[in-house]
C-alpha positions in Angstrom: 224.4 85.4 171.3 222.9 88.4 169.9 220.6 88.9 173.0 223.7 88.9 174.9 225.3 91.2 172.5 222.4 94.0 172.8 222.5 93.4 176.8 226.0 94.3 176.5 225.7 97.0 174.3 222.7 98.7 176.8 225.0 98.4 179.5 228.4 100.2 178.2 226.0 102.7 176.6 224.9 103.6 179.9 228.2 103.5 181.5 229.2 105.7 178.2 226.6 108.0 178.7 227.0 108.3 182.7 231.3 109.1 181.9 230.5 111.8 179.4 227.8 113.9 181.7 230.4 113.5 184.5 233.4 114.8 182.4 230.7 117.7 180.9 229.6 118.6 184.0 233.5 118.8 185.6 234.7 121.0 182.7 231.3 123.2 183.1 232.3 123.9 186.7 235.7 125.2 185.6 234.1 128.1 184.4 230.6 128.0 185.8 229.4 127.7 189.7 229.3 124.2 190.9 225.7 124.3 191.9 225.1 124.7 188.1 227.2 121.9 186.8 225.8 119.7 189.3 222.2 120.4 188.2 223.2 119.7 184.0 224.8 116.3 185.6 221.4 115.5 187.5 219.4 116.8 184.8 221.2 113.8 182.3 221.1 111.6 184.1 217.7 111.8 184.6 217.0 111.8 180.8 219.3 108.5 180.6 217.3 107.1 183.7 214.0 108.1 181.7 214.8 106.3 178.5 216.3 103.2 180.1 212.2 103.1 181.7 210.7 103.6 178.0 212.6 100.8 176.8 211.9 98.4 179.7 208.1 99.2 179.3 208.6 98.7 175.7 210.0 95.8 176.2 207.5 94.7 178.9 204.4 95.6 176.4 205.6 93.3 173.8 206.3 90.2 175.9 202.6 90.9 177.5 201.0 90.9 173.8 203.2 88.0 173.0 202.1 85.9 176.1 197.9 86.8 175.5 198.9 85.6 171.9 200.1 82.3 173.1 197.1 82.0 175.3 194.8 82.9 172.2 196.3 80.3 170.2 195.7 77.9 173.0 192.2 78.4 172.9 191.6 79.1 169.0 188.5 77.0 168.0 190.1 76.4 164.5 193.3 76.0 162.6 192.8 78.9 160.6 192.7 81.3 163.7 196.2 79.5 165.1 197.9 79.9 162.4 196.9 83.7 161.9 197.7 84.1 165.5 201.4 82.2 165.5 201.7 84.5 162.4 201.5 87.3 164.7 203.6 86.1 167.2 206.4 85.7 165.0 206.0 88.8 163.7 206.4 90.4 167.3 209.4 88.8 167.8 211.0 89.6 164.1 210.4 93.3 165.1 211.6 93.5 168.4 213.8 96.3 169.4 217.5 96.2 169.2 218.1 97.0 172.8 216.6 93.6 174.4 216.4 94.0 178.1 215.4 90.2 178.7 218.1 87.9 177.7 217.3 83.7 176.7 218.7 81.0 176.1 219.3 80.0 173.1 218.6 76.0 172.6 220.4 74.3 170.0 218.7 71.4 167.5 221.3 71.3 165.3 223.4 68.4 164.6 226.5 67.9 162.9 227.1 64.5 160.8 230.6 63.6 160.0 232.3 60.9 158.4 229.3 60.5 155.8 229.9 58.5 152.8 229.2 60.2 149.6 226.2 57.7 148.3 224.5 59.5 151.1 221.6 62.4 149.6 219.5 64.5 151.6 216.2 62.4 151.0 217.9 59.0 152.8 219.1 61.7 155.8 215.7 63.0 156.3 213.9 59.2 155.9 216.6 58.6 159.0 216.5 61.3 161.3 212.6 62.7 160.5 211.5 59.4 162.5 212.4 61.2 165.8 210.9 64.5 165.3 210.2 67.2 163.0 213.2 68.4 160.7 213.6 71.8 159.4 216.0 71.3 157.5 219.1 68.8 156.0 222.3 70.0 153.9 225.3 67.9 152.9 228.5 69.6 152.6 229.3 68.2 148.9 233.4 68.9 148.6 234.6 71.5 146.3 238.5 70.7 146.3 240.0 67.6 144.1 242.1 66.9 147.5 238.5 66.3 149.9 236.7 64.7 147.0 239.5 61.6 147.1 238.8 61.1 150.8 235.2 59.5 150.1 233.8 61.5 153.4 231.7 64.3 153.2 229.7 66.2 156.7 226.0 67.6 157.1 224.2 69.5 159.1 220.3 68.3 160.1 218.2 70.7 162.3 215.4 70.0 164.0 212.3 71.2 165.2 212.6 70.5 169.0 216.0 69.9 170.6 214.4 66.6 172.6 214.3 65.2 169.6 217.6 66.3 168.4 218.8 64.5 171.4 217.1 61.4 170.6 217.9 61.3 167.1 221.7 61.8 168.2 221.6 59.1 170.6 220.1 56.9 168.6 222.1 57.2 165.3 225.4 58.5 166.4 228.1 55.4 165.5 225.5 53.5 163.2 226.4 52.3 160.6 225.3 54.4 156.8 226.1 53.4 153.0 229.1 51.5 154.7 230.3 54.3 156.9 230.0 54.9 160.5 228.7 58.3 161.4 229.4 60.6 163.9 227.3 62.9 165.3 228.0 66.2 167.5 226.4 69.2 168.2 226.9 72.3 165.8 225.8 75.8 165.9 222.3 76.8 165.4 221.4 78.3 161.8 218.3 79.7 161.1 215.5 77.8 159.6 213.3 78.0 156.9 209.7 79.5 156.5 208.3 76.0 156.7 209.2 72.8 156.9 211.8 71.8 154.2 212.8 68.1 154.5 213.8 67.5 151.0 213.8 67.3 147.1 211.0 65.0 148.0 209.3 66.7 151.0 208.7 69.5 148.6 207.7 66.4 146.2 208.6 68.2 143.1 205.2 69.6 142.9 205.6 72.9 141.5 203.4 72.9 138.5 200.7 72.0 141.1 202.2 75.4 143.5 199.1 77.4 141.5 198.0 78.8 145.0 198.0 82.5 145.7 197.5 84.2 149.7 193.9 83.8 148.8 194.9 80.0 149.4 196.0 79.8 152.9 193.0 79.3 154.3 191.6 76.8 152.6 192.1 73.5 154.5 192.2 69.6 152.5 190.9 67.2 154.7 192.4 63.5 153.7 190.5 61.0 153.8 191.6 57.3 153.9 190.2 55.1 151.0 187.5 52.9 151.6 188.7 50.6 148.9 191.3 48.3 150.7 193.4 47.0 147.4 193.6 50.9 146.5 194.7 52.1 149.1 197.4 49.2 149.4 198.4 50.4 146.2 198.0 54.8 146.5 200.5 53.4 149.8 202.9 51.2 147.9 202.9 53.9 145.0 204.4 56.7 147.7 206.5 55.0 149.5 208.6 53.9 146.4 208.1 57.6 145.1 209.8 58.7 148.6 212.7 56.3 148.1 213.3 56.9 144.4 212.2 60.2 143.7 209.8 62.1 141.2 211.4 60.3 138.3 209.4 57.1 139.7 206.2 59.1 139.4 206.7 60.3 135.9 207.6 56.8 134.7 205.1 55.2 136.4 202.1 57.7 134.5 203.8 57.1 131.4 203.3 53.4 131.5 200.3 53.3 133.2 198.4 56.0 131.9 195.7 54.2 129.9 195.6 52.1 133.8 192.1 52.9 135.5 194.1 52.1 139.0 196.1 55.1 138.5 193.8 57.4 137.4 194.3 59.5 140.5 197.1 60.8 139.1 195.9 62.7 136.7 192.8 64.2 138.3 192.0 66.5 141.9 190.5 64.0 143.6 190.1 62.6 147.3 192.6 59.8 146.4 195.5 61.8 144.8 195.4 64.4 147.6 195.6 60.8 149.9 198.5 60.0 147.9 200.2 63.9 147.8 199.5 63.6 151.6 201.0 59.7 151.9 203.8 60.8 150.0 205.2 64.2 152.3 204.2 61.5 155.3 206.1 59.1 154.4 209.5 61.3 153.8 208.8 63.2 157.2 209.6 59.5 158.7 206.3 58.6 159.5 205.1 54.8 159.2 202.0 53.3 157.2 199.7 52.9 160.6 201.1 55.5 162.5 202.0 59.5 161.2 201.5 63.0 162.4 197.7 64.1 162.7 198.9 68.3 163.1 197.9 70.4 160.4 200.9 71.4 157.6 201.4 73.4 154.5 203.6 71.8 151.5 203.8 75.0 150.2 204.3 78.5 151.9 200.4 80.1 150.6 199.2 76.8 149.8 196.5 74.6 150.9 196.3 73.5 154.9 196.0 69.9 154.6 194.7 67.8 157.5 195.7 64.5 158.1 193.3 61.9 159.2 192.5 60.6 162.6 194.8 57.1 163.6 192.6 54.4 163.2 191.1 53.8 166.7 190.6 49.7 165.5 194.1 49.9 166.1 195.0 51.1 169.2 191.9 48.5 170.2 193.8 45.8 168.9 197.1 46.7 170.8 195.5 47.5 174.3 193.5 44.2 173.9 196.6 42.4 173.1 198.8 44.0 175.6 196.0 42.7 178.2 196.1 39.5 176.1 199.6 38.9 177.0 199.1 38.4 181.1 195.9 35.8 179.9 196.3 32.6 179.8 194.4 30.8 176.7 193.8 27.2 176.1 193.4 25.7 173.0 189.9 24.5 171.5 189.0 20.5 170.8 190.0 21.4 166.8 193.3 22.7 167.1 193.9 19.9 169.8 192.8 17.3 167.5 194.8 18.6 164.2 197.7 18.5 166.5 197.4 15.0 167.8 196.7 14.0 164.2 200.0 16.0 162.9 202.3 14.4 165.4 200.5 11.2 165.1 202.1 10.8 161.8 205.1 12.8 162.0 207.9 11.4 160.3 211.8 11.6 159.7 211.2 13.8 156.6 211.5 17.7 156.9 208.5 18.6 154.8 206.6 16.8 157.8 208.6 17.9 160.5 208.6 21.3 159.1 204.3 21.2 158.8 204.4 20.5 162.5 206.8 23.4 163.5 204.5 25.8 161.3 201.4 24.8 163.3 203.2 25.5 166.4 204.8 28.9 165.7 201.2 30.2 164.1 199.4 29.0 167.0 202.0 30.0 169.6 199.2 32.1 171.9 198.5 28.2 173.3 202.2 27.1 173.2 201.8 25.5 176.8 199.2 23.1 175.7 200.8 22.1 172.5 204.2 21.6 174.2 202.0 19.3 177.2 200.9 17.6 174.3 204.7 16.9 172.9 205.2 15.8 176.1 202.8 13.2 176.6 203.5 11.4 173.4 207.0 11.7 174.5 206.5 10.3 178.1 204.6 7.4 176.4 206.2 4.5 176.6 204.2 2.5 174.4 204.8 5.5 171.2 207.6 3.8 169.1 211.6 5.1 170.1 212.1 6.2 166.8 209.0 8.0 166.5 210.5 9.7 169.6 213.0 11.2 167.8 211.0 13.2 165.3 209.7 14.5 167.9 212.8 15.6 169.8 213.4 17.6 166.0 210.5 19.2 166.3 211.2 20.6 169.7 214.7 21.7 168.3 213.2 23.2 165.6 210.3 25.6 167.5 213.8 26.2 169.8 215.4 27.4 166.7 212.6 30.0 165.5 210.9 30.7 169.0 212.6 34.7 168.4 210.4 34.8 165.2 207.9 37.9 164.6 204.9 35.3 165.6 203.2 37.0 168.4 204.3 34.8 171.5 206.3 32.5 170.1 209.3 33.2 172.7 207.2 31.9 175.1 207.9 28.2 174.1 211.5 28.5 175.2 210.4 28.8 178.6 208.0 26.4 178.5 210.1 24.0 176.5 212.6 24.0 179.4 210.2 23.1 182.1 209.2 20.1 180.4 212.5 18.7 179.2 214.1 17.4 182.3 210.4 15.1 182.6 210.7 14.2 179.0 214.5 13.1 179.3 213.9 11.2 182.9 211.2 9.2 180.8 213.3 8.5 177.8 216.0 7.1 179.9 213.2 4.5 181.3 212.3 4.0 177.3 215.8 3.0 176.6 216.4 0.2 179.0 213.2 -1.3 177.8 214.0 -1.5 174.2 214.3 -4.3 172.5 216.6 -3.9 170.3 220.0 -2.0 170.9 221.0 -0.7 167.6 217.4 0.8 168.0 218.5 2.5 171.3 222.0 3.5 169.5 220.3 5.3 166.6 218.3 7.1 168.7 221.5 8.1 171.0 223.1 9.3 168.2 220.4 11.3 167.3 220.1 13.4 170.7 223.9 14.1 170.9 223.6 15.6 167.7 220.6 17.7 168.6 222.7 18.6 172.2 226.0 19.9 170.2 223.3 21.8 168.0 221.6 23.4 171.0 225.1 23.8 172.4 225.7 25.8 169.2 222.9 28.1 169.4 223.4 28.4 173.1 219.9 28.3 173.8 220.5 26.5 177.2 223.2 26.8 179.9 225.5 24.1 180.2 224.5 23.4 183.7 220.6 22.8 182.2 221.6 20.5 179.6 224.5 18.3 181.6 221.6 17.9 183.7 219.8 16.7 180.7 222.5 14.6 179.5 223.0 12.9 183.2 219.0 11.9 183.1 219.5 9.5 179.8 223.4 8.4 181.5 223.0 4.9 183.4 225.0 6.1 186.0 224.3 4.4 189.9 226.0 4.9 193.1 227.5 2.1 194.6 225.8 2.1 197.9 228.2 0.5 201.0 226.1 -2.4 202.8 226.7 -2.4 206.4 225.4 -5.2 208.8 223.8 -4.6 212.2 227.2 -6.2 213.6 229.4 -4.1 212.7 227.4 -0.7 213.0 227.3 -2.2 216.9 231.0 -2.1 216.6 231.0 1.1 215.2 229.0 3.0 217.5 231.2 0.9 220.3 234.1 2.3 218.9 232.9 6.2 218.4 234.9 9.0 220.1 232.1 11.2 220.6 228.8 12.5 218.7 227.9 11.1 215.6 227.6 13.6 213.1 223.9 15.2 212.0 222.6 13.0 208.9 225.4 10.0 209.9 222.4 7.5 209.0 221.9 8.8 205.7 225.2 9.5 204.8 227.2 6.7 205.7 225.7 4.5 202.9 227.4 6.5 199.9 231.0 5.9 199.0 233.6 8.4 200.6 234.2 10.4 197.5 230.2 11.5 198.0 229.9 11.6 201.4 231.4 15.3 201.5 228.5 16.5 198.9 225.9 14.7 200.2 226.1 15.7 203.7 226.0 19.4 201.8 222.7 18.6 200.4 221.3 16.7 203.1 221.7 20.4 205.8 219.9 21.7 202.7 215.3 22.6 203.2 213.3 21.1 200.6 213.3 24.6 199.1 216.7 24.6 198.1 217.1 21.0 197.1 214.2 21.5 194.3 216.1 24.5 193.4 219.2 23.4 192.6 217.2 20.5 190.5 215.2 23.0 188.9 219.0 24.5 188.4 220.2 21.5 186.6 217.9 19.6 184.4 217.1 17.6 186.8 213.7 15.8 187.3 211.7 15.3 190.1 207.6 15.0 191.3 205.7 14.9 194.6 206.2 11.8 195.2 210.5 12.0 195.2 211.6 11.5 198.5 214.2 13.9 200.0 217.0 11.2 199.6 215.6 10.5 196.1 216.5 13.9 195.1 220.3 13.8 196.6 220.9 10.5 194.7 220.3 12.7 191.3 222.3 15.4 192.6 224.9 13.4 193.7 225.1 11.3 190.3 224.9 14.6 188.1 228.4 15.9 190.3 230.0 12.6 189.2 228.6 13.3 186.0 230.9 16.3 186.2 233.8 16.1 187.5 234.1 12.7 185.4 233.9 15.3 182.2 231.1 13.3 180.6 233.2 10.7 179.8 231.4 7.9 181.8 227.8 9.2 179.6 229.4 7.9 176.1 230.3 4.3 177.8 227.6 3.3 179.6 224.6 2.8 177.5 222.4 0.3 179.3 219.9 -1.8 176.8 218.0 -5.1 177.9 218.4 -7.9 175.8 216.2 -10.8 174.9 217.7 -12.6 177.9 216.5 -10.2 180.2 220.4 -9.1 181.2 221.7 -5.6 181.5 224.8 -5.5 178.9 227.3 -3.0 178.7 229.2 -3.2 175.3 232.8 -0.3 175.3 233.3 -1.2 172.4 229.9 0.0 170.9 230.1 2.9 173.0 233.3 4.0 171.4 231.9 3.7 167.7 228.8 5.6 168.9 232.0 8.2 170.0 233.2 7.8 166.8 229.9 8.4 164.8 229.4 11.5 166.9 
């Protein structure tokens, strides 16, 4: 605004100065020859013209110096020579000249908070809004009326460094939720900034009885270095970042009652570790994180010492680029783990401690979770592994379900994973069931999966569509086929008015209420028809003929459209007598139960 302001001034100045030679030079010619008058008019303007090409050159001079500046400070060898030289350049633009030919554009990095609750300080703004970017400064507008201090909602201003990451800070924050308000963030005026970089009370740290450093100070630099000693620098780290939180009262009672404490000598003395832990602390309340923080140069005080930061850890960024090409490799696991495995499911039991062993194994070991669910799998496809055993099995499953969003690297992948095997598993377990041989056996173990199907229904891990699939595996549902005799399809294909339909072979075997569907899936490639089982829990192999594959799709639409009823009363278990027996009325305390 004040560049615009000085454009405008230079302009009406020159129109100002242009009127009053005219008018001077007009009056002049009242009493003098007109040749006269028009030479003091020329003569003026030409001074005006004259100045107005001093200023512009002026002007020009001190954006060239500025610009060779920049380019110095590009190439400056050291910090030292940067700093002297960005010294320089904002000295040159402190003193330009009031008439500013070149105007700019301002850019705003201020940002307004409102609705601010009033347990809110400064140090928990700049812990906030310093993770996106360098802040120059934070102020709370504390109110000074008895009327705004019973509203319980106070405004602030935070400016930043670079309006990008005002921007960011503002997208990110604005309607988040702080001290149990919800803030809202705008854009505000620009006000000036400080000197240097004032977070906070505890930016500055509090530090003034060690702020002994004169101008012959400011070019000394502190280079931190990172302990060597693991447990102390744990602790110099721990240390700071409660100091950030709480303030320089935490400090001062911590030297009290630990001044006699060898760990916490480097309190007390100028050492390597207490400038590490002067440096953690003005890191950690400029937002930055214990393995990652700014590496530029920075003054705590204005004079004072310039302290480098040291160097990211290059072990690191190792570690992350080898495990972000880790991710897309596919790791099997070793003859040990494989064996502990077997041996932990081996004797799994009902009891959680056990069940809770195995799921802990998993999740830690969750960079081979398709192996170790394969290996669920097995003993779960096994018919001669005891039913009951089967179940605390099935728990397991629902329990690596339950945690697979943990912060165990690549333990999300066992959803997936989990999924592909289920509709095998449950195809399996079906054939398990009719061979049992004992049927309260086979209802215990019911009960047990529709309890873990309402739970997974609860957590919505699965679609419904995957788990009626599921559901219409274990059901002993069959399709009453139609048996025709080579008589009468003679008289039938006597007695056609027309072409038979495509698929009339295959079709006419199912009952009318299918026939519609089945002819559906039948015009249906092979692509399609694994698909839709793939779709719906449903199992299938190379060896499942295409007509194989309708039957299943066929029995899960009954399934359906019969609302699951038909699942809960038509448990199939094989007696001693070697006779399928359906009992309702155990079927409808199973319902019951459930």
């Amino acid at each position: 605004m004040k560049r615009k302001m000085k454009k405008k001034k230079l302009y009406i100045s020159l129109y100002i100065s242009l009127y009053i030679s005219l008018y001077i030079s007009l009056y002049i010619s009242l009493y003098i020859s007109l040749y006269i008058s028009l030479y003091i008019y020329l003569y003026i303007c030409l001074y005006i013209f004259i100045f107005i090409c001093e200023e512009i050159k002026l002007k020009q001079k001190i954006l060239d110096e500025r610009k060779s500046l920049k380019e110095k400070s590009q190439l400056a060898k050291s910090e030292e020579e940067k700093i002297k030289i960005n010294k320089k350049i904002t000295e040159i633009e402190q003193n330009e000249n009031l008439l500013s030919y070149i105007p700019r554009k301002e850019k705003i990095a201020n940002l307004y908070l409102g609705n601010l609750s009033p347990e809110v300080t400064e140090e928990y703004l700049c812990q906030k809004f310093g993770k996106f970017g360098k802040v120059n400064s934070v102020k709370i507008m504390y109110p000074r009326k008895d009327e705004d201090k019973k509203k319980a909602r106070i405004s602030g201003f935070v400016c930043f460094e670079n309006i990008e990451d005002a921007e960011n800070a503002k997208d990110a924050l604005d309607g988040v939720e702080m001290c149990g308000n919800i803030i809202r963030i705008g854009w505000s005026k620009a006000i000036p900034k400080f000197g240097y970089n004032t977070k906070n009370e505890i930016s500055n740290y509090n530090m003034d009885k060690y702020n002994t450093y004169n101008n012959v100070n400011v070019n000394k630099k502190v280079i931190i270095i990172i302990p060597d000693d693991k447990k102390t620098k744990r602790i110099i780290d721990l240390l700071a970042k409660y100091v950030t939180e709480e303030g320089y009262s935490f400090e001062e009672t911590i030297k009290e009652k630990e001044k006699d404490n060898p760990i916490f000598h480097f309190l007390f003395e100028s050492s390597d570790l207490f400038y590490y832990y002067k440096w953690r602390v003005f890191s950690f309340a400029q937002g930055d994180s214990y393995k990652n923080w700014r590496t530029d140069p920075f003054h705590i005080f204005s004079n004072g010492y310039l302290y480098v930061p040291p160097a990211i850890e290059k072990k690191n960024k190792g570690l992350l680029i080898k495990r972000k090409r880790g991710r897309n490799k596919r790791r099997h696991i070793d003859e040990k783990k494989k064996n502990k495995l077997i041996n932990i499911l081996s004797t799994l039991n009902k009891k959680r401690v056990s069940i809770c062993r195995a799921m802990i194994f998993c999740t830690r070991h969750s960079d081979y979770s398709l192996d170790i669910i394969k290996i669920i799998s097995n003993f779960l496809t096994d018919v001669k592994y005891d039913l009951l055993k089967k179940i605390n099995l099935i728990y397991l499953l629902s329990d690596i379900l339950y945690n697979c969003s943990n912060e165990f690297f690549s333990s999300w992948s066992y959803r997936k994973h989990i999924e592909d095997e289920l509709p095998r598993i449950f195809y399996f377990l079906r054939k398990h069931i009719k061979k049992v041989d004992s049927k309260i056996k086979g209802k215990l173990f019911i009960d047990s999966l529709i309890n873990i199907f309402n739970m997974w229904n609860c957590w919505a891990i699965y679609n419904s569509v995957f788990v009626n699939g599921l559901l219409c595996l274990l059901c002993n549902m069959k399709i009453n086929y139609i048996d025709v005799n080579k008589s009468e399809e003679e008289n039938d294909e006597e007695n056609i008015d027309g072409h038979k339909i495509q698929y009339y072979d295959d079709i006419k075997r199912y009952p009318l209420s299918l026939r519609r569907n089945a002819y559906m899936y039948f015009k249906k490639n092979d692509d399609e028809i694994n698909k839709l089982c793939l779709q719906r829990g449903l199992y299938y192999n190379e060896h499942f003929t295409k007509q194989k594959k309708i039957k299943y799709l066929l029995l899960y639409d009954n399934f359906c459209t019969n609302n699951n009823k038909i699942f809960l009363n038509s448990y199939v278990f094989q007696g001693d007598n070697n006779k399928n027996v359906t009992s309702h009325g155990e079927s409808r305390d199973i319902q019951n139960k459930c």
